[in-house]
C-alpha positions in Angstrom: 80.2 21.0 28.7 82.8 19.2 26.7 80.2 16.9 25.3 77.9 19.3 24.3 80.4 21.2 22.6 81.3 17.6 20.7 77.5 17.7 20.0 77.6 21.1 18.3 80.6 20.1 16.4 78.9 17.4 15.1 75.9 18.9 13.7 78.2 21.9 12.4 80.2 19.1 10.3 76.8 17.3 9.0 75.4 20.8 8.2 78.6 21.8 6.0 78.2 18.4 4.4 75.2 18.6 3.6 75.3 21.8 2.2 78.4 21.1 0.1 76.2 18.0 -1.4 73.6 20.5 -2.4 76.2 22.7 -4.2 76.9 19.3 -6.6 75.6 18.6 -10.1 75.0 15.3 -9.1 72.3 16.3 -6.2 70.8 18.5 -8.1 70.5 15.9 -10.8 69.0 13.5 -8.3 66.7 15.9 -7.2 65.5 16.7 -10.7 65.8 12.9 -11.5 62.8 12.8 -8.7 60.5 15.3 -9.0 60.1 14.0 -12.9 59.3 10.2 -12.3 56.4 12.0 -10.2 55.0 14.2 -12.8 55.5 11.0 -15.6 53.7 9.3 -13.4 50.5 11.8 -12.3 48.2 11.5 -15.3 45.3 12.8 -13.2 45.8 16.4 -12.1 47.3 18.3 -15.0 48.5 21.3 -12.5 50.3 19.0 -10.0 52.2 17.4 -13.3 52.8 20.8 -14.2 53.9 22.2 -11.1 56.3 18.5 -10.7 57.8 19.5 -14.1 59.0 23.1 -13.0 60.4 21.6 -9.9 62.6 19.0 -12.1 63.4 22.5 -14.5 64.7 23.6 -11.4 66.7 21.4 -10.0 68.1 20.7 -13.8 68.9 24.2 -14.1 71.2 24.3 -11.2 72.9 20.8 -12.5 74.0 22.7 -15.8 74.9 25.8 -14.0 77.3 23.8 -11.7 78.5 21.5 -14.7 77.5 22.9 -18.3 79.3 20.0 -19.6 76.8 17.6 -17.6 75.6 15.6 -20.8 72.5 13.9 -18.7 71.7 17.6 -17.6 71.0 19.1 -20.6 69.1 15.9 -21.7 66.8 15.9 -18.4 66.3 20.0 -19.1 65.6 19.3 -22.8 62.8 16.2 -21.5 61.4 18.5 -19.2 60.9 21.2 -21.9 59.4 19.3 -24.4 57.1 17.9 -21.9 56.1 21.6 -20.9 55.6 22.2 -24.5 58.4 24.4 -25.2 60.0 22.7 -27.7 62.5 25.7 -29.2 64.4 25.9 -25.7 64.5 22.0 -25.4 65.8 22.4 -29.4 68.4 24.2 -27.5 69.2 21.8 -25.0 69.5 19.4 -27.3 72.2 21.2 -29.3 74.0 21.5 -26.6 73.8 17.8 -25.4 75.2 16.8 -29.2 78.0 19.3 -28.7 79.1 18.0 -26.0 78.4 14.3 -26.7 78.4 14.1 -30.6 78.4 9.7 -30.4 75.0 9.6 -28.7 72.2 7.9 -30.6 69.9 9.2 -27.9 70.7 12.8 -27.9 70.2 13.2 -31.6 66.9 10.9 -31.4 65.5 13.1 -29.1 66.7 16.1 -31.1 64.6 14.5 -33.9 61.7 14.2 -32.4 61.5 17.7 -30.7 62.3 19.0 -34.6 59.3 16.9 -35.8 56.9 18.6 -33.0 57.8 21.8 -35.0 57.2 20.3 -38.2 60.9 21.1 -39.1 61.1 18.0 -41.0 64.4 18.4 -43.2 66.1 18.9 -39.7 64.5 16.3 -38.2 65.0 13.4 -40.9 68.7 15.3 -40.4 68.8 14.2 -36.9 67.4 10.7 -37.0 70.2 10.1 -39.8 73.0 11.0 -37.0 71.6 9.3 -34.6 70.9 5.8 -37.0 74.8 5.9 -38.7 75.4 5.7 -34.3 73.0 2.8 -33.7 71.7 1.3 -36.6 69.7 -0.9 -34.6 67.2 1.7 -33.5 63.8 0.5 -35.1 61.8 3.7 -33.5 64.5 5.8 -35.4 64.1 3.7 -38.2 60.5 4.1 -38.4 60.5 8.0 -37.4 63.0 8.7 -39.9 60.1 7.1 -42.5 57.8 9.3 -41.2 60.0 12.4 -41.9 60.8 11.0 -45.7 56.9 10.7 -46.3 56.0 14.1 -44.5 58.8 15.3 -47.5 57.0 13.5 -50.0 60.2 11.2 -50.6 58.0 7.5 -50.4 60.4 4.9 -52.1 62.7 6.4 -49.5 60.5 6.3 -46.7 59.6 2.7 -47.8 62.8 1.5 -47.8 63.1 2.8 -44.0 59.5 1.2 -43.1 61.6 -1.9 -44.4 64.5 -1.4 -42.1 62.5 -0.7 -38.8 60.1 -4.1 -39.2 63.2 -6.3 -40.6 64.3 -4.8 -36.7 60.7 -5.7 -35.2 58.0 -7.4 -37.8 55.9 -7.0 -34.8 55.5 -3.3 -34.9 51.8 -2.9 -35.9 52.6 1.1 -36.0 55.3 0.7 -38.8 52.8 -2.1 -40.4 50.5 0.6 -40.8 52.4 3.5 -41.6 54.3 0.9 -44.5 50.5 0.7 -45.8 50.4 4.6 -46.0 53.7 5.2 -47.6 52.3 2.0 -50.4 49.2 3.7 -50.6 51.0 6.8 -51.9 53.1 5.0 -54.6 49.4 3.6 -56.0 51.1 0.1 -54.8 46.9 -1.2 -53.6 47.6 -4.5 -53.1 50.7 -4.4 -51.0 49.0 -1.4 -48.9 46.2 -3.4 -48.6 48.2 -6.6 -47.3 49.7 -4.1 -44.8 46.9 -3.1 -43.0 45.4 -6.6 -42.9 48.5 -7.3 -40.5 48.0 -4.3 -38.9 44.8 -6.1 -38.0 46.0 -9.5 -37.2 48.4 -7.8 -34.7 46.4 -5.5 -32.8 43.3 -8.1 -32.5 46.2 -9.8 -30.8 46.7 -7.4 -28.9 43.5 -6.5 -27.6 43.0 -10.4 -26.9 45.4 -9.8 -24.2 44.3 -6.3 -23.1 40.7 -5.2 -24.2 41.5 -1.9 -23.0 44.8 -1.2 -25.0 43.7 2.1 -26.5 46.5 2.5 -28.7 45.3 -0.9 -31.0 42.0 -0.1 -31.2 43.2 3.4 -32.2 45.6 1.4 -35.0 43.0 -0.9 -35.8 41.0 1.5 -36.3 43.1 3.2 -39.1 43.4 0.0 -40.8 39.9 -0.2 -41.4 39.6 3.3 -43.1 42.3 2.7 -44.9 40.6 -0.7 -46.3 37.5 1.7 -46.1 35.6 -0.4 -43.6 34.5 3.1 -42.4 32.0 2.1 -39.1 33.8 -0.7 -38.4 36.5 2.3 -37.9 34.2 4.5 -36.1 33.5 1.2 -33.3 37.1 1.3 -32.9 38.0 4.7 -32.1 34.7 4.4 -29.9 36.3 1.5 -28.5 39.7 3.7 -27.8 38.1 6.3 -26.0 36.0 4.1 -23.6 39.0 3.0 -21.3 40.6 6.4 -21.6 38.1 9.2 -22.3 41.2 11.8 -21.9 43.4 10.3 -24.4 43.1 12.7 -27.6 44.2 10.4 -30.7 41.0 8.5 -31.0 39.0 11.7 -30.7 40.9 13.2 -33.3 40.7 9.7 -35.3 37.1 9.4 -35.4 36.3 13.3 -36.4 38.6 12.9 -39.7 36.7 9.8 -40.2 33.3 11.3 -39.9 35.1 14.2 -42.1 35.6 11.9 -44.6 32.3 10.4 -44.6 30.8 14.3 -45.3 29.7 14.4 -41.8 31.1 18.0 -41.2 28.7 18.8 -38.6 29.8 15.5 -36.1 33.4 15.6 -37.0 33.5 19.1 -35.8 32.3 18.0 -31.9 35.1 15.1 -32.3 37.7 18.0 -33.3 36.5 20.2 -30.7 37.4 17.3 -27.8 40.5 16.6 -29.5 41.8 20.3 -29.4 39.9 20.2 -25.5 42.8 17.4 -25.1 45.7 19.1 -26.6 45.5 17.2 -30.0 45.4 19.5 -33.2 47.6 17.5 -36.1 48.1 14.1 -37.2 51.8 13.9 -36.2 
């Protein structure tokens, strides 16, 4: 009898405990942390990553209610959001997290790019200022700040940024080629011309190593337009969509192409697949 009521006590002790764990920030947290390495990681079934995400909301929503001054709470929330696509609440999460932690590159970077999804660029050049004068180092932050100074129409500026991010990494072929827009812009030919040759160089690099990396071919791509190699552009973006028919970009890519080319009619089927995929801008 004695021993069974030893027994009893037992359990009744791990129960309490772990019910007091799940009234912690830090479980919860944990539990969040979980459920949205899962949906990162599904890229097959849409409503499974969907259904992961809300489970992560969740369990984030109860680590902030717990402790609103959990800083990696209200960053894991404002993630989630964005990835659910509703980017004025993760906007709010975000303004909490750089309340509460006003030093962290990362909260304002993120803030940044959720303000660029809403084409709030002022705001968002605003944020990736913060969060560069924190970590100056940042060439993404670099290069997305350059983006925000050319979407303004501010091009010497944005130049000057371009320059920044690749003295950071000269190996970005993305910066390579957005440094050829901004040039092209300021009438500078030559230069823009020299930058999408090593946009090029890089990628055919690249896709030396992986045939299947969508994401040169999709650069690559550009860089031919741009040098107005216009089917060679086309192969590419066909090239792009071959390993990964439900990636949008190249889609997209390959209708403004055709656009160009006065091929309304076949652009419009491209544009069609890209909305399909949840592409509609060229941010």
């Amino acid at each position: 009898m004695q021993k069974a009521i030893l027994v009893l006590v037992a359990m009744a002790m791990l129960w309490a405990s772990a019910m007091a764990q799940e009234e912690t920030a830090g479980y919860w947290l944990s539990k969040g942390n979980e459920s949205l390495e899962q949906a990162l990681n599904e890229t097959q079934n849409e409503t499974s990553r969907d259904l992961l995400l809300q489970e992560s909301l969740d369990a984030y929503n109860k680590t902030v209610e717990i402790d609103p001054q959990s800083v990696l709470g209200w960053q894991k929330r404002g993630r989630v959001l964005f990835e659910l696509g509703r980017y004025e609440e993760s906007i709010s999460c975000f303004n909490r997290y750089t309340m509460i932690a006003p030093q962290s590159a990362k909260g304002w970077y993120w803030k940044g790019c959720i303000l660029a999804e809403l084409g709030r660029w002022q705001e968002a050049l605003e944020a990736f200022n913060e969060s560069l004068k924190i970590n100056p180092q940042d060439d993404l932050a670099w290069h997305l700040e350059s983006q925000m100074l050319g979407r303004l129409g501010r091009y010497h500026q944005a130049l000057e940024a371009y320059n920044e991010s690749l003295k950071i990494d000269p190996q970005s072929s993305q910066a390579w080629l957005d440094k050829g827009r901004a040039l092209n812009e300021l009438s500078t030919k030559n230069e823009a011309k020299d930058a999408f040759a090593k946009v090029i160089e890089l990628d055919e690099k690249a896709i030396e190593l992986n045939h299947n990396d969508a994401n040169a071919w999709q650069r690559k791509g550009w860089a031919l337009d741009l040098l107005g190699r216009h089917d060679a552009a086309l192969q590419c973006f066909d090239k792009a969509i071959e390993p990964d028919p439900g990636y949008c970009w190249p889609w997209l890519s390959k209708g403004q192409v055709l656009q160009e080319l006065g091929r309304s009619v076949d652009a419009e089927a491209f544009f069609a697949k890209a909305r399909e995929l949840g592409c509609s801008s060229t941010y």
